[in-house]
N, C-alpha and C positions, 0 to 999 in steps of 0.2 A: 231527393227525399224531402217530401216537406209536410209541416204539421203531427202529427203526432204519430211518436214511432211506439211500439212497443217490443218489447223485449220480453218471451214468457221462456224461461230455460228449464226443463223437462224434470221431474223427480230425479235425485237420483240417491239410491240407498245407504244412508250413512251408518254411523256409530251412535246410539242413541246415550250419548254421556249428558243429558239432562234430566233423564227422567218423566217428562211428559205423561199425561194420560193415566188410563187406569192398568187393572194384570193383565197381563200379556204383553201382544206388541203396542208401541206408543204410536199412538196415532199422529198421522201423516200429516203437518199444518203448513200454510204456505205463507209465505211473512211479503210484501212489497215495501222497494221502496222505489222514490221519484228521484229524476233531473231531470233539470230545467236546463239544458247546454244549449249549445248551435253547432247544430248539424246543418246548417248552412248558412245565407248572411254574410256579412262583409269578415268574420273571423272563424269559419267552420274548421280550423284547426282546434279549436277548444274543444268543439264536439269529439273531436277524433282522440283528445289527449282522455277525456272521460270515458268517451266506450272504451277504449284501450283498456284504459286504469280497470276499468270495471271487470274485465274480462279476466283478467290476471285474479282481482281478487274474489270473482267468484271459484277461481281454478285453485285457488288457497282455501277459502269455506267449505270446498266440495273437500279435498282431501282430508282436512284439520279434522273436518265432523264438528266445527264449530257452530254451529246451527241443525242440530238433525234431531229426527227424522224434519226431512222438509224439501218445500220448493225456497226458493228464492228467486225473485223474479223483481224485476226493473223493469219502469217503467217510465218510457224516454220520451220528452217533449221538448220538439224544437223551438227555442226561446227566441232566437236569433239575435241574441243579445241587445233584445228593443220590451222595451218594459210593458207597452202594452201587450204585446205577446206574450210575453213571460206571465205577467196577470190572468192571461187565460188560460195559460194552461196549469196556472197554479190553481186556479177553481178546479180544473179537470182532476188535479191529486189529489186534491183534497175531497171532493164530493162526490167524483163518483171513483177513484182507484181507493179511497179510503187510507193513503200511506201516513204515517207516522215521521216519516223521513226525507228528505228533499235534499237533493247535492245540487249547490249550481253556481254560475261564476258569473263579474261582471257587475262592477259598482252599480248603476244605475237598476241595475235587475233586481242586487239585494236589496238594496234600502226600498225600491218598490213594493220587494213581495213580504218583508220583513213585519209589516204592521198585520197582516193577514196571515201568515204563519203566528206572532204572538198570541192576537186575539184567538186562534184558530186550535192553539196548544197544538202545533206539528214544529219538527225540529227543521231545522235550515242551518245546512253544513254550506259554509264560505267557503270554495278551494281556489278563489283567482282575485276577487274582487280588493281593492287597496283602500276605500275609501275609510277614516280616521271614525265615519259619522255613524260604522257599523258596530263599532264599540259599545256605542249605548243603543242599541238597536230594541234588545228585550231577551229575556233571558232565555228562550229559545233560538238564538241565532248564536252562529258559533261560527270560528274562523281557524282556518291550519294553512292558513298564507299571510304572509309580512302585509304589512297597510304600508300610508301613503307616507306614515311619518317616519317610518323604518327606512324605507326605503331612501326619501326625501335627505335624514339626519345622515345616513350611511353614503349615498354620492355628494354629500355635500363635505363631510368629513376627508372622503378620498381627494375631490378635487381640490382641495385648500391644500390640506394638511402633508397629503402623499403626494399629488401632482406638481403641487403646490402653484399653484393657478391662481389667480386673484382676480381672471376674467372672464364670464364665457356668456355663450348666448342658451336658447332653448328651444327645442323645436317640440311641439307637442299635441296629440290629438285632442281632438274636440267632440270627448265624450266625458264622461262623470268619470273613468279615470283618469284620461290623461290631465284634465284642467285640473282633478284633487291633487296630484303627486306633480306635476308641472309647477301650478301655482303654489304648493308646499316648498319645494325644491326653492323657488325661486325668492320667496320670504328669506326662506331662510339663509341663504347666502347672502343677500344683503343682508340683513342681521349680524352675518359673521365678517363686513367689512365686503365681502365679494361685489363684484360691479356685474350688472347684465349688460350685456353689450345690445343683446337683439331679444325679444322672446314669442314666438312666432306659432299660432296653432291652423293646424292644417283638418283636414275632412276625414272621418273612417272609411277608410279603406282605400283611399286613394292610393292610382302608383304612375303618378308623375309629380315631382317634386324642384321641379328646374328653376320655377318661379320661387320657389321657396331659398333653395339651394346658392339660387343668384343674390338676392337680397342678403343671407347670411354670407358669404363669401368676401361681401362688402364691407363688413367689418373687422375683416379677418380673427376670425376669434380662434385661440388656441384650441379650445376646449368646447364641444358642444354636446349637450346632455339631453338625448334624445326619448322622450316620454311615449311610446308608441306601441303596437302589436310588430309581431313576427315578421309576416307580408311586408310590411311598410316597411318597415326598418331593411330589408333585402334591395326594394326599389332606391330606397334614399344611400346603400352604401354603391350601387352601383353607379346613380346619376350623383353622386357625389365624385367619385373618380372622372369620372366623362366629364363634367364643368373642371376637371383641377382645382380640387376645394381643396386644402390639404390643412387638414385639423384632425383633433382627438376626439373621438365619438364616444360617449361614456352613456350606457343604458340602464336602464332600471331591471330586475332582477327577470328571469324568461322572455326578455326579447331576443334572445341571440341563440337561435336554436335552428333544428335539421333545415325548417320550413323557411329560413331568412338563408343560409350558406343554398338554398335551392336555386332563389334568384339573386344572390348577390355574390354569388362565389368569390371566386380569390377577392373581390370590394372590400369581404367582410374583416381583412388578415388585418388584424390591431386595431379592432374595435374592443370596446371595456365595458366590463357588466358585474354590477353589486350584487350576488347572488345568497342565500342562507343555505344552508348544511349540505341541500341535497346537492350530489353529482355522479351523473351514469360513467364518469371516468376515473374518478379520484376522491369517491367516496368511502363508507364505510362498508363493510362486508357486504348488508343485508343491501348498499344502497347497489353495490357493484350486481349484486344476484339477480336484483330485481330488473337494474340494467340488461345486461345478459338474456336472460327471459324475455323481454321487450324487444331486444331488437332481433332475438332469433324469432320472433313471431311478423315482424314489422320492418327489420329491415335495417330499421335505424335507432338511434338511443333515444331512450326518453328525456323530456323533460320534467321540471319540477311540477309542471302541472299534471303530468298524468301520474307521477306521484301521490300527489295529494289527493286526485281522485281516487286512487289506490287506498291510500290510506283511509279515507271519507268512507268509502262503501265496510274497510276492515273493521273501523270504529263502531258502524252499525252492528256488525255481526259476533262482536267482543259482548256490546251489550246485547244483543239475544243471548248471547250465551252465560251471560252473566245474571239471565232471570228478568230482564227490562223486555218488555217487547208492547206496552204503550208509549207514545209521545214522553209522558211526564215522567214514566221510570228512564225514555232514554237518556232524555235531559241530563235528570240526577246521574247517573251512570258515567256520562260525558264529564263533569264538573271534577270525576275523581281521580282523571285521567292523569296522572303526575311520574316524569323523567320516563314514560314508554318510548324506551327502544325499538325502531321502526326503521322503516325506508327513509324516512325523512328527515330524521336525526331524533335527540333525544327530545319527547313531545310534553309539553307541561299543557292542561287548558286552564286559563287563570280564573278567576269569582266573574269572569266579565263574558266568560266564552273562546278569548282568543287565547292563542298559540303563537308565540313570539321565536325569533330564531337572532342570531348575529347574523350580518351581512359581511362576505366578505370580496374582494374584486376577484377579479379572471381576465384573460385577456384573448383573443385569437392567435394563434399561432399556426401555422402550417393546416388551417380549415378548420383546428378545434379551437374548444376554450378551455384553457389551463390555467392553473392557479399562480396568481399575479405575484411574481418574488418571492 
């Protein structure tokens, strides 16, 4: 599947609790919106946690009659997580689908497309992306995923304070997130006294790590805090066993999910991950339901990313329902967003766009990840 997909999903007859139109029945309107994912590329698990996310919460719009009478329809461009890509197919949402709305993931993508959503007045919903520099991006960019400093201040906190570690090394990819939340991470422990022993960045998408794996070993570090995707991270716990590397892996928040236990199996048993609110095991009601639904569709439980796509498409459809259905009413709509109870935990969006959550650890145990202590 490559280039641009679309997604058109059929009328189907709600409950008109808006009012629409003139006497009689309310006329039929069809609302779009964009992502910009990868459905394939070196991380087409992302694309797969968005269609997912999407599909669920169009099968909640459709019942709720929170958008009705109407179509809703999505419209899917694969970004492949490479910025010029992504640039063209944000001209394609913009100019000729006409959308208002954009879901997509992927440092290097947002702050790409970020300057051309602002000037363009279309919203740009962050569900993956970490980097600190999307903060001040413009007041149409918005985020419901932890950044790099959350994440960075939360493994560094665990590794001192709770591990109590005072050494470790870093292995981390070499794309705009791994080197923002890498090179974060790694400030800031020496700041808090921490010593690096090795810090070491590797290629997207790679899945041989032995050259890497030998050189850390050599230092032997207790503790290594692993800045990476899914894939990768499954390849490095299994050739981490195979060399006798025997340390503490500590990740950054959805890298330890169905896609990494695929290739890494039993490798993966006591690896550690700072994760926020959401969990398809040991969450909150709404988080367990929405779990449950996901994997009797799929197989397997979700992650926080298809969550937040979840949640990203719901946001949209709160504000049509709420009377916004240009750019700048959804904006404003967005801005009001305050303690919503959700799949994701309780959602506040600050004066700046973003969505902040505590982080807390997990660890593998018997193939899951369960909450640490």
């Amino acid at each position: 599947m490559k280039g641009k997909l679309l997604i058109c999903l059929l009328a189907v007859t709600l409950i008109a609790g808006l009012g629409w139109g003139c006497a009689g029945e309310p006329k039929e309107q069809t609302y779009k919106v964009g992502t910009i994912t990868c459905v394939t590329g070196a991380i087409p698990q992302m694309g797969e946690y968005c269609l997912r996310g999407w599909e669920l919460a169009k099968e909640d719009i459709d019942k709720s009659g929170m958008v009705a009478p109407s179509n809703i329809e999505l419209c899917v461009e694969d970004g492949q997580n490479v910025p010029k890509l992504a640039l063209a197919s944000l001209t394609r949402l913009i100019d000729v689908e006409k959308v208002p709305y954009i879901e997509t993931v992927g440092s290097s993508v947002v702050l790409a497309c970020a300057p051309i959503c602002e000037e363009s007045q279309v919203v740009l919903m962050n569900t993956a992306a970490k980097s600190p520099l999307i903060t001040d991006a413009g007041d149409y960019i918005f985020s419901i995923t932890v950044n790099a400093v959350a994440e960075g201040n939360a493994g560094v906190d665990f590794i001192k304070n709770t591990l109590n570690v005072d050494k470790c090394s870093v292995l981390y990819v070499n794309n705009e997130y791994g080197l923002t939340v890498g090179e974060y991470f790694i400030d800031l422990y020496q700041k808090e006294g921490g010593t690096i022993l090795d810090s070491i960045v590797y290629e997207l998408g790679a899945t041989d790590y032995r050259t890497h794996i030998t050189k850390l070993k050599a230092k032997n570090p207790p503790v290594i805090y692993l800045v990476g995707h899914q894939n990768e991270a499954g390849y490095i716990a299994k050739q981490t066993v195979e060399l006798g590397l025997d340390t503490q892996w500590v990740a950054p928040c959805g890298v330890i999910t169905p896609e990494m236990f695929a290739i890494g199996e039993e490798t993966c048993e006591g690896w550690m991950a700072l994760e926020p609110p959401f969990s398809a095991t040991a969450g909150t009601p709404k988080m367990l339901d929405f779990a449950k639904r996901y994997n009797e569709n799929w197989g397997v439980d979700p992650t926080m990313y298809s969550a937040n796509s979840y949640m990203a498409f719901m946001l949209y459809a709160m504000a049509v329902q709420s009377g916004a259905t240009t750019a700048p009413e959804i904006k404003d709509f967005l801005y009001t967003v305050k303690d919503l109870d959700c799949v994701i935990g309780k959602l506040s969006i600050d004066a700046k766009g973003m969505a902040t959550f505590d982080m807390k650890p997990w660890v593998v145990k018997g193939g899951a990840l369960v909450a640490y202590k």
